[in-house]
C-alpha positions as CSV (number, residue, x, y, z in Angstrom):
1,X,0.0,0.0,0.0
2,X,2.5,2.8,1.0
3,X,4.2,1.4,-2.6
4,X,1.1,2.1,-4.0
5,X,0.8,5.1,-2.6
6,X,4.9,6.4,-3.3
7,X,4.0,5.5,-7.2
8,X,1.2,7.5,-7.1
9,X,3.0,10.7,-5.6
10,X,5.8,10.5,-8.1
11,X,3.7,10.3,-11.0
12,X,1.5,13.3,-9.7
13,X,5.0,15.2,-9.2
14,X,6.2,14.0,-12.8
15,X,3.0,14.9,-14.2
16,X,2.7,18.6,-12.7
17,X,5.8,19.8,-14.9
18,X,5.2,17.8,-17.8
19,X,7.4,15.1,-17.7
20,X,7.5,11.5,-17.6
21,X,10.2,9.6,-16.1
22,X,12.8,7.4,-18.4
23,X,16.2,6.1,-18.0
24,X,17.7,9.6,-19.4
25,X,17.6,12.9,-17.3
26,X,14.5,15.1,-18.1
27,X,14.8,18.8,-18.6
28,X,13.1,22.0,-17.1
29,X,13.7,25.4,-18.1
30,X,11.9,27.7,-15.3
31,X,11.2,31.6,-16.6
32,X,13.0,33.6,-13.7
33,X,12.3,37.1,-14.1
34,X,9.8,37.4,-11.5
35,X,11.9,35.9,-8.9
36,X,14.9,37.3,-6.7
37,X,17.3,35.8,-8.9
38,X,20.7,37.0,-9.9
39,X,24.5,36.4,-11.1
40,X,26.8,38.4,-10.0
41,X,29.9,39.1,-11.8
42,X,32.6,39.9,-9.0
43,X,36.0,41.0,-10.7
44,X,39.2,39.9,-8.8
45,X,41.5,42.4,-7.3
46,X,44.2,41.6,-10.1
47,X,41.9,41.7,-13.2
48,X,40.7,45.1,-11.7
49,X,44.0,46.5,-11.5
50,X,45.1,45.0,-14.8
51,X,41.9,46.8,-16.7
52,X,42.4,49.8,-14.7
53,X,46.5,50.0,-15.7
54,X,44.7,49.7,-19.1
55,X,42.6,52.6,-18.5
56,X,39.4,49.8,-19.5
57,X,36.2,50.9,-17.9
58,X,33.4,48.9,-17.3
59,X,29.5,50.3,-17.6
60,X,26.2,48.4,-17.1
61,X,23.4,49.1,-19.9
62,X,19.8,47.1,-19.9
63,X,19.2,45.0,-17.2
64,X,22.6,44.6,-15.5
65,X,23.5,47.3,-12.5
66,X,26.3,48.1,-10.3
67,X,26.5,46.1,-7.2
68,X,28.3,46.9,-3.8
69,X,31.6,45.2,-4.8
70,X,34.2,44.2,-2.3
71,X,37.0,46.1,-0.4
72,X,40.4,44.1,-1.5
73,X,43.2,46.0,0.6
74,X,41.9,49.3,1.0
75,X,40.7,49.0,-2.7
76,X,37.0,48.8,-3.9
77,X,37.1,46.0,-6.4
78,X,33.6,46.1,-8.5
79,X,31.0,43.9,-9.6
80,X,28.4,44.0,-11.5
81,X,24.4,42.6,-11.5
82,X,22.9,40.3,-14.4
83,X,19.9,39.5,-13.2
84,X,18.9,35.9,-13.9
85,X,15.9,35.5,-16.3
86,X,15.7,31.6,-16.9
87,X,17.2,28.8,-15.2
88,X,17.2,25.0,-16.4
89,X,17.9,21.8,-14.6
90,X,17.7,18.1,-15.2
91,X,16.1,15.4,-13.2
92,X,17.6,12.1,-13.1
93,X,15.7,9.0,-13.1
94,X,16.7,8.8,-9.5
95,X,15.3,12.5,-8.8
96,X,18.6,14.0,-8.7
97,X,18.7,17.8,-9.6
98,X,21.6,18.9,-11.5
99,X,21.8,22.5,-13.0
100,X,22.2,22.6,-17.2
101,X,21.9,26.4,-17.7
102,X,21.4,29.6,-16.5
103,X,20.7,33.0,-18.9
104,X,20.8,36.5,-18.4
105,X,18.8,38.1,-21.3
106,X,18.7,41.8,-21.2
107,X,22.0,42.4,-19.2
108,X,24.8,43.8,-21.1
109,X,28.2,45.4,-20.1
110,X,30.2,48.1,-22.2
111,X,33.7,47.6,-22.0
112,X,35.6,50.8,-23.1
113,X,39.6,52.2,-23.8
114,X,39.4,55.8,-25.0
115,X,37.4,55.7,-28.0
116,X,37.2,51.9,-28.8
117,X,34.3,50.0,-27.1
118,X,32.1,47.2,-27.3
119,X,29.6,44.9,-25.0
120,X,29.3,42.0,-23.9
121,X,25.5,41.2,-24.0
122,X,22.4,38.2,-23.1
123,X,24.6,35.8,-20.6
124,X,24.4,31.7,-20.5
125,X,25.8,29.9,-18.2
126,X,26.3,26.4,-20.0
127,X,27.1,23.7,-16.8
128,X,27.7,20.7,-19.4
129,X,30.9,23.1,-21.0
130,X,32.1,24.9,-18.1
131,X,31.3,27.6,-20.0
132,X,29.8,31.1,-20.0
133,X,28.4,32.5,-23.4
134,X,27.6,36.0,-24.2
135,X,26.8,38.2,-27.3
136,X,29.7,40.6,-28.3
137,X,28.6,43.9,-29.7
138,X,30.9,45.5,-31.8
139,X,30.2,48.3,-34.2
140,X,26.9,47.0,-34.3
141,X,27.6,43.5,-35.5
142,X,26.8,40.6,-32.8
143,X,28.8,37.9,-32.3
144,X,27.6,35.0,-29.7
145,X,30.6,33.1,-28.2
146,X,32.3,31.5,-25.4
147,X,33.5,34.3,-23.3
148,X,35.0,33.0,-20.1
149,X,35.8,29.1,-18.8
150,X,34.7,28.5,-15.0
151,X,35.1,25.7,-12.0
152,X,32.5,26.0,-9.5
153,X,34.5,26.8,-6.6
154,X,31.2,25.9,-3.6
155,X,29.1,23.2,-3.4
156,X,26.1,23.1,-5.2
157,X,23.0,24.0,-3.4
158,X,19.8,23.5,-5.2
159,X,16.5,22.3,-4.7
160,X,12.9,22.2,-6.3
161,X,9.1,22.3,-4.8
162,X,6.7,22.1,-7.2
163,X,7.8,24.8,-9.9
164,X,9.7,26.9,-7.9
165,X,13.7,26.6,-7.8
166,X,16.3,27.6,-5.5
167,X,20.0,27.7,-6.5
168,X,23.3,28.5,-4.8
169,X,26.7,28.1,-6.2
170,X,29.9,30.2,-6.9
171,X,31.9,29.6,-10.2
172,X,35.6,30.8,-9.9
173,X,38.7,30.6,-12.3
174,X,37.3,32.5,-14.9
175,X,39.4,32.6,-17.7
176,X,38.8,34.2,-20.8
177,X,39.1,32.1,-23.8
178,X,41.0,32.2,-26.9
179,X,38.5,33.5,-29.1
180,X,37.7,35.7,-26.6
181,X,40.7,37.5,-25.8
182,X,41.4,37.5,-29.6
183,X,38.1,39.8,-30.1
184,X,38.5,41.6,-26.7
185,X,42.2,42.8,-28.1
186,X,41.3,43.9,-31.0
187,X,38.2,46.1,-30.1
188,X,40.0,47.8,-27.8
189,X,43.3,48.1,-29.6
190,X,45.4,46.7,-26.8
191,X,49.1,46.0,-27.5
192,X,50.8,42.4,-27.6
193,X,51.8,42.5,-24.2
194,X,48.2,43.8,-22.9
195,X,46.5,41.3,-24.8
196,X,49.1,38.6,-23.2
197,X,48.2,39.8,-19.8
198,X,44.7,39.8,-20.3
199,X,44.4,35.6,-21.7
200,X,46.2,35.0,-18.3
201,X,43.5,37.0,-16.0
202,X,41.6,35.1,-13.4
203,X,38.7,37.4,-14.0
204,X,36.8,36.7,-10.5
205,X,33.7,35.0,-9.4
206,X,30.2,34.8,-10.8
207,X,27.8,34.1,-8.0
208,X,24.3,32.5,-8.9
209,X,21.3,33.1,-6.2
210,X,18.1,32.1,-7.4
211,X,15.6,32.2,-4.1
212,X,11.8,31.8,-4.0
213,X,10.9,35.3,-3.4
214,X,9.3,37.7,-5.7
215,X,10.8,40.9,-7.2
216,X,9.9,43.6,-9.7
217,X,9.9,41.1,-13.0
218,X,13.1,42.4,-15.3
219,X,12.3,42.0,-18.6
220,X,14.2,38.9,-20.8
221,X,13.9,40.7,-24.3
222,X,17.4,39.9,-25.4
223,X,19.5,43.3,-25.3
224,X,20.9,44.3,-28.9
225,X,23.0,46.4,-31.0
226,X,20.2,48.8,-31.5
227,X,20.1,49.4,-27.6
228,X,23.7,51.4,-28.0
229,X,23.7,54.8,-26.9
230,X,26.3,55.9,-29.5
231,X,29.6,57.7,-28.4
232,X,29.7,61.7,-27.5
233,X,32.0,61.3,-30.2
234,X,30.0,59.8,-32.4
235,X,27.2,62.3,-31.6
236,X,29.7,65.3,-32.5
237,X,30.7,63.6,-36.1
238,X,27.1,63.4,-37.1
239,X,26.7,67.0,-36.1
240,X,29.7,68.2,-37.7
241,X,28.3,65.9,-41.0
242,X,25.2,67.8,-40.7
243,X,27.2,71.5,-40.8
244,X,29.5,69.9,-43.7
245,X,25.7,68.6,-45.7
246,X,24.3,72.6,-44.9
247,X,27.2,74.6,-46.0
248,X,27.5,72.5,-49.4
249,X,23.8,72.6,-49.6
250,X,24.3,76.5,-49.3
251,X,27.1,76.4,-52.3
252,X,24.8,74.9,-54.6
253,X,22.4,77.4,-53.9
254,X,24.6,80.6,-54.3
């Protein structure tokens, strides 16, 4: 009877988020945007000082914001917000939860040196790769790639009631990868030995905290070229276009 009764629980539970159990994991993807959920990006004391020796700034645009960052001798070392919009796990035959992916959609970070900028935009998390994934925004042409390689650095905390998930963990080491660093170097027109330091960066933390209660939802549009505020600069050529199209126009007519 309390077999019976087990069976009949697990198939209820199984049932409730449309899935059957197999031999295989199942998948879940969870929309998150209504739910105090974040990453945060914490850079490490060295990458901070490396960018800043660079004179590279960091800015959040769309979702993303500023957090509190953390004091690393006497220096304010800062981090930055994506909120998390969907998360997705796998059950195993066995009920075991395992994390798959995590995204970020509508978070976006410019990265800037002088007058040579681009963004990294709409973050996943990809558990199965050790990877995380981003859109790169350069001069209006987007590029989706693996950005940085991780090792979760605490144990995984995560749990699931009905539909609603709760998720813990820290990922450490992260490394940019080649591809990466390739782009990265170029966009900002950093010299040999900049873009040598910058493939050897430990870049910091990313710290995922997906709880059960509610927030403001954040939207999950994915952010896009399109959303780029241009330059001052860029704002100044155009007017100085526009003088240069008036006084030709005023040629013609004399």
């Amino acid at each position: 009877m309390k077999l019976m009764s087990l069976k009949a629980v697990a198939s209820g539970l199984f049932l409730a988020v449309g899935m059957a159990i197999g031999t295989s994991a199942s998948a879940l993807s969870l929309n998150t945007t209504a739910l105090k959920a974040n990453s945060t990006l914490q850079l490490s004391a060295d990458a901070f000082a490396a960018l800043e020796g660079a004179n590279v700034s960091f800015s959040t645009l769309g979702n993303a914001y500023a957090g509190a960052g953390t004091v690393i001798d006497d220096v304010l070392v800062p981090s930055y917000i994506l909120p998390v919009t969907e998360a997705a796990v796998s059950i195993g035959w066995n009920l075991k939860l395992s994390p798959t992916s995590g995204e970020a959609s509508g978070s976006a970070l410019s990265i800037k040196r002088g007058s040579n900028s681009f963004a990294l935009a709409n973050f996943n998390i990809d558990y199965a790769s050790e990877q995380v994934f981003a859109d790169v925004i350069i001069k209006g042409v987007t590029t989706n790639m693996a950005v940085y390689s991780f090792d979760p650095q605490s144990d995984l905390k995560i749990g699931l009631s009905g539909l609603s998930l709760t998720l813990n963990q820290t990922l450490g080491n992260l490394q940019l990868t080649t591809q990466a660093t390739d782009t990265f170097a170029s966009a900002l027109k950093l010299s040999a030995p900049l873009k040598s330091a910058l493939g050897g960066l430990d870049f910091g933390t990313i710290k995922i905290d997906i709880a059960t209660s509610l927030r403001k939802p954040v939207s999950d549009t994915a952010f896009t070229a399109a959303m780029m505020v241009p330059e001052p600069s860029t704002y100044a050529l155009m007017a100085l276009g526009m003088v240069g199209i008036a006084a030709v126009a005023r040629r013609k007519q004399a």
